[in-house]
C-alpha positions in Angstrom: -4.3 -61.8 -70.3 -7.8 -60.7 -71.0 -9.1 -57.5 -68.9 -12.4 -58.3 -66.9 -15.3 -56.2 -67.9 -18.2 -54.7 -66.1 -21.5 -55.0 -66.9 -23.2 -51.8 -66.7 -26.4 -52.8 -65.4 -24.2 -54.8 -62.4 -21.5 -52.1 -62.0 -20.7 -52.8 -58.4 -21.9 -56.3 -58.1 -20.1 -58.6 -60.7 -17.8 -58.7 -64.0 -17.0 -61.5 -66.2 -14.3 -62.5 -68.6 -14.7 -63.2 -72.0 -12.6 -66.2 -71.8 -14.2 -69.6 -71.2 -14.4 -71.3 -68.6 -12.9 -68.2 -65.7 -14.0 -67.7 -62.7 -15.7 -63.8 -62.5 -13.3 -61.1 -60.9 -14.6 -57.9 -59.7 -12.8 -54.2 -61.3 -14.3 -52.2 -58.4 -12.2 -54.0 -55.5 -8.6 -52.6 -55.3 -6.4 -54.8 -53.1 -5.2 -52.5 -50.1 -2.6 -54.8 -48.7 -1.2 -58.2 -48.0 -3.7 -60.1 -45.6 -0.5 -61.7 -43.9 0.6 -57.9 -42.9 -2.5 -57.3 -41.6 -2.8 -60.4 -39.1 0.5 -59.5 -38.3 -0.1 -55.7 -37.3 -3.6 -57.8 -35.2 -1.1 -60.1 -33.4 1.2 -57.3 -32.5 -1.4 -55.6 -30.8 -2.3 -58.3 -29.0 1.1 -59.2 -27.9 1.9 -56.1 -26.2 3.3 -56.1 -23.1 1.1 -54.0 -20.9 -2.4 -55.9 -22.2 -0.2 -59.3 -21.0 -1.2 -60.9 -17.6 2.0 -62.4 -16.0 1.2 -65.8 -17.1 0.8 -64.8 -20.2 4.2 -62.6 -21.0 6.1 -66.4 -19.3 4.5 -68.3 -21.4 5.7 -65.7 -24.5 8.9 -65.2 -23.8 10.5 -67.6 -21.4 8.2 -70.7 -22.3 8.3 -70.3 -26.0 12.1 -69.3 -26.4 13.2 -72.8 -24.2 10.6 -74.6 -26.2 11.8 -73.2 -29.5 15.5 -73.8 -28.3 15.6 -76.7 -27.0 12.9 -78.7 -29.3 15.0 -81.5 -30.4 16.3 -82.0 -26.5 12.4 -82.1 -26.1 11.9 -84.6 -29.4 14.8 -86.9 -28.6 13.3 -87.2 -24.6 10.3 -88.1 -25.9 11.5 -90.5 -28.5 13.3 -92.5 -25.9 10.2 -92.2 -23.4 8.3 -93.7 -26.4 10.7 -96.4 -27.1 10.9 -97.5 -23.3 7.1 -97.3 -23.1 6.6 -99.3 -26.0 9.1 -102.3 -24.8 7.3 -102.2 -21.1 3.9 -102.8 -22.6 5.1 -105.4 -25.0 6.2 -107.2 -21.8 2.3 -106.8 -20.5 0.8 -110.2 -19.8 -2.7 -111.3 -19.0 -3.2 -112.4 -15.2 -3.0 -116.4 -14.7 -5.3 -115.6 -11.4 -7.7 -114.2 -10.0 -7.0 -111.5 -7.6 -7.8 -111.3 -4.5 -9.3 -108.2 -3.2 -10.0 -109.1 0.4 -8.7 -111.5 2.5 -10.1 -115.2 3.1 -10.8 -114.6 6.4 -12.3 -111.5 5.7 -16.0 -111.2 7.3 -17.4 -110.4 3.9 -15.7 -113.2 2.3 -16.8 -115.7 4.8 -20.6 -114.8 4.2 -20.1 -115.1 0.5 -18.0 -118.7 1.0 -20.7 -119.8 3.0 -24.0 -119.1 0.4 -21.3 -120.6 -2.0 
């Protein structure tokens, strides 16, 4: 490992590496923690109770638990929805007719039968 070195004229702004080809790191910026343990300590906040409308503490605790619980109840249900679906539409056939929308004897249909 080579150190990274500062350039005195750009103390606080940049360093380099005397290696080829590295990217430029900077000595002055110490690492205060792990950025996962701060979204973390965020999310917490958020998720307190007494910020939480009513809706919102469900949809937390009741909603996501069953979710979380019962996911592959919720994957196999929707496998076999998918499988039915996909056996009813490959039974799908063009019309062979016309439909009829309004009756023959229908006043509207007995003006357009007789411009016909």
């Amino acid at each position: 490992d080579v150190e990274p070195k500062v350039k005195s004229s750009n103390a606080g702004n940049s360093s380099s590496r005397s290696g080829s080809g590295s990217s430029s790191l900077r000595s002055d910026v110490v690492p205060v923690g792990n950025a996962q343990d701060v979204v973390e300590e965020e999310d917490a906040d958020d998720r307190s109770e007494d910020k939480m409308s009513k809706f919102d503490r469900f949809c937390f605790s009741v909603y996501a638990d069953n979710v979380n619980k019962f996911r592959y109840v919720v994957l196999g249900g929707f496998a076999v929805w998918l499988i039915l679906s996909s056996i009813f539409t490959a039974q799908l056939t063009p019309p062979t007719e016309t439909e009829k929308w309004i009756p023959d004897d229908h006043w509207l249909m007995e003006a357009q039968n007789a411009m016909d």
